[in-house]
N, C-alpha and C positions, 0 to 999 in steps of 0.2 A: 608095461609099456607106457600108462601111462604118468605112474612118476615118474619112468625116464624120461621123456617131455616135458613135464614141468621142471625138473631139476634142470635141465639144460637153458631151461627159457629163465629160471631164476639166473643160473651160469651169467648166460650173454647179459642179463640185468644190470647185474653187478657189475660186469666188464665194462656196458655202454657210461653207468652212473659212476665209476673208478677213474675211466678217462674221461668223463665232462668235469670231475672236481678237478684232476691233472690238470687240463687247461684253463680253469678259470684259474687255479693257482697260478700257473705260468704268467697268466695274464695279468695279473696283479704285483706278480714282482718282478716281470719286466720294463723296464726304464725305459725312456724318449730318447730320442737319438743325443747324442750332448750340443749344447750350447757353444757356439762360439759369440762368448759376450764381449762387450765390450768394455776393455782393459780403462778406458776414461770413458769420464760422463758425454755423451754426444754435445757439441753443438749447437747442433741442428734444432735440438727435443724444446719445446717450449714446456716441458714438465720441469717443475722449479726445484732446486738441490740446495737443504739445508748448509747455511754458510758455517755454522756453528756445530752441530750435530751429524752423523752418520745418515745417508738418508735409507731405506731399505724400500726398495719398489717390487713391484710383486704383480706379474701378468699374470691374466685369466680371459679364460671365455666365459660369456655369459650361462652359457647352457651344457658346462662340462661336471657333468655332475662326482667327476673325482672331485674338484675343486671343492666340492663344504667342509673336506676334513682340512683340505688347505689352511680355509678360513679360521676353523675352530682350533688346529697348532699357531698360526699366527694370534689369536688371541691369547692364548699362552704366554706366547714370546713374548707381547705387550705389557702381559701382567708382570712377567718374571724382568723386564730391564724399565717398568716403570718410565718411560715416556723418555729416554734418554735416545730414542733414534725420532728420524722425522719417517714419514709411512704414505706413500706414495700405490693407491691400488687401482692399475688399470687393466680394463677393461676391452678386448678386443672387438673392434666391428667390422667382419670382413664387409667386402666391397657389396655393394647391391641389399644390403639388410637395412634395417631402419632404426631407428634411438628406441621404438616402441621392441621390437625382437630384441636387442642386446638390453632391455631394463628387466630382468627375472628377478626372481627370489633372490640367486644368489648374490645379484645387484644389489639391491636393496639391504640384503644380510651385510654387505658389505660396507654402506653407509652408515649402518650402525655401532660401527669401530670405532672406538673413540681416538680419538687426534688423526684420523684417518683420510686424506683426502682422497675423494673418488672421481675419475674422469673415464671418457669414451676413447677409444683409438680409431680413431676412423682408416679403415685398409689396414689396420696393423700398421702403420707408417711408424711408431715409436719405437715396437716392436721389433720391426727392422735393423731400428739405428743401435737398439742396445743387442741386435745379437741372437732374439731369443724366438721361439716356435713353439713353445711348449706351455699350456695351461699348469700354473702352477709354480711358474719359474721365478725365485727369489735374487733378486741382483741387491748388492750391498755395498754403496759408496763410502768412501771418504767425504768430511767437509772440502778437500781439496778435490773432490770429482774422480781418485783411484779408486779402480774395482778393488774391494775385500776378500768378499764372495761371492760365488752364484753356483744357486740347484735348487733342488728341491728341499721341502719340510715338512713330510711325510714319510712311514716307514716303507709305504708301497701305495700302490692305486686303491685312491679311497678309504684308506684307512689313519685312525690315530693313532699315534704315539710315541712312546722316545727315540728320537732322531737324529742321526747326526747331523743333518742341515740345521736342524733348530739348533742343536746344541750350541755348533759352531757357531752361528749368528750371535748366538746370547752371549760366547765367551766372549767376542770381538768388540761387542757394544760395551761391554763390563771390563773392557782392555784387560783380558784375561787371556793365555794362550791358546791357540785354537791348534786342533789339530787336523783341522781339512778347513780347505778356501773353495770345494768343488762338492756339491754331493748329486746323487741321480734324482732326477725329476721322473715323477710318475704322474702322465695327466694324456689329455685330450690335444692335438695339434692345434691352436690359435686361432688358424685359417679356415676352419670349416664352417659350411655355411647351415648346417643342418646339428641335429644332434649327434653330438662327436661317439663315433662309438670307439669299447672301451678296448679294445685291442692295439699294442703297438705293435710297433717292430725294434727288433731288443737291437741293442749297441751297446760298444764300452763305454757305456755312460757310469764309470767307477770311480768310488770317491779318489779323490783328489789331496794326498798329503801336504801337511803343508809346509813351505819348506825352512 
């Protein structure tokens, strides 16, 4: 009787520990809703777009902890196209938070990029004009201010490695073909005002051929 009891209580173990890895997988290779970005550079943005060079801008929240792998494929990309884009990293502050709450680690990691500039969003008002919600989100200009690309440059939530959003980026800047101008972002929503937790909600957020 009583290794039938323990055999069952291992059972249900298994079962509870089988479905907690299924959803944290889920969780991780579920995408952000997609991007409706903006096809020109805004206006409006006082964020400054190389005349010369591609510029590649790249939203985050301060406290989304998908976002370090973010950081660590865009230092990648830096390395592999060699200072041929310009690199615009902001920073979102929802409304009611302070410059002390949006300045974290991942702030600071982030000024450590070389040719990097780094600024605040206040309300996400930037964030607005170019389109974007999602931590993590890579938008990729022309010198004339046309969208290239935008998505993400991770494989999935929080993690590193070969991607097609990087890939794509690198082909573009190295005027080499690309074969997506769209790839899925995996990150924390922009607008939270606490610690974003890691759960989305999935969408056809599917790469994007290019045409």
């Amino acid at each position: 009787m009583q290794l039938r009891i323990i055999a069952i209580l291992i059972a249900a173990w298994g079962a509870c520990a089988g479905l907690g890895f299924v959803q944290m997988l889920y969780d991780a290779l579920t995408p952000a809703p997609a991007a409706i970005a903006a096809h020109q550079w805004p206006s409006a943005t006082e964020l400054v777009r190389d005349s010369d060079d591609p510029t590649l801008i790249l939203f985050l929240h301060p406290r989304c902890p998908c976002s370090r792998a973010t950081l660590r494929e865009l230092e990648r990309l830096a390395a592999d196209c060699g200072g041929r884009f310009a690199l615009r990293l902001v920073f979102v502050r929802p409304a009611g938070t302070s410059n002390e709450w949006a300045r974290t680690d991942l702030y600071r990691s982030a000024e450590q990029i070389p040719t990097a500039i780094v600024s605040a969003d206040e309300n996400g008002s930037d964030a607005a004009r170019f389109g974007v919600t999602t931590s993590g989100e890579a938008l990729l200009y022309a010198a004339d201010g046309k969208l290239l690309f935008h998505g993400g440059i991770t494989p999935s939530r929080g993690h590193e490695g070969d991607n097609a959003g990087r890939s794509a980026i690198a082909s573009i800047i190295q005027c080499h073909p690309a074969n997506y101008t769209q790839s899925a972002v995996f990150g924390c929503s922009l607008f939270s005002h606490s610690e974003p937790a890691t759960k989305r909600q999935s969408d056809a957020n599917t790469l994007q051929p290019h045409d």
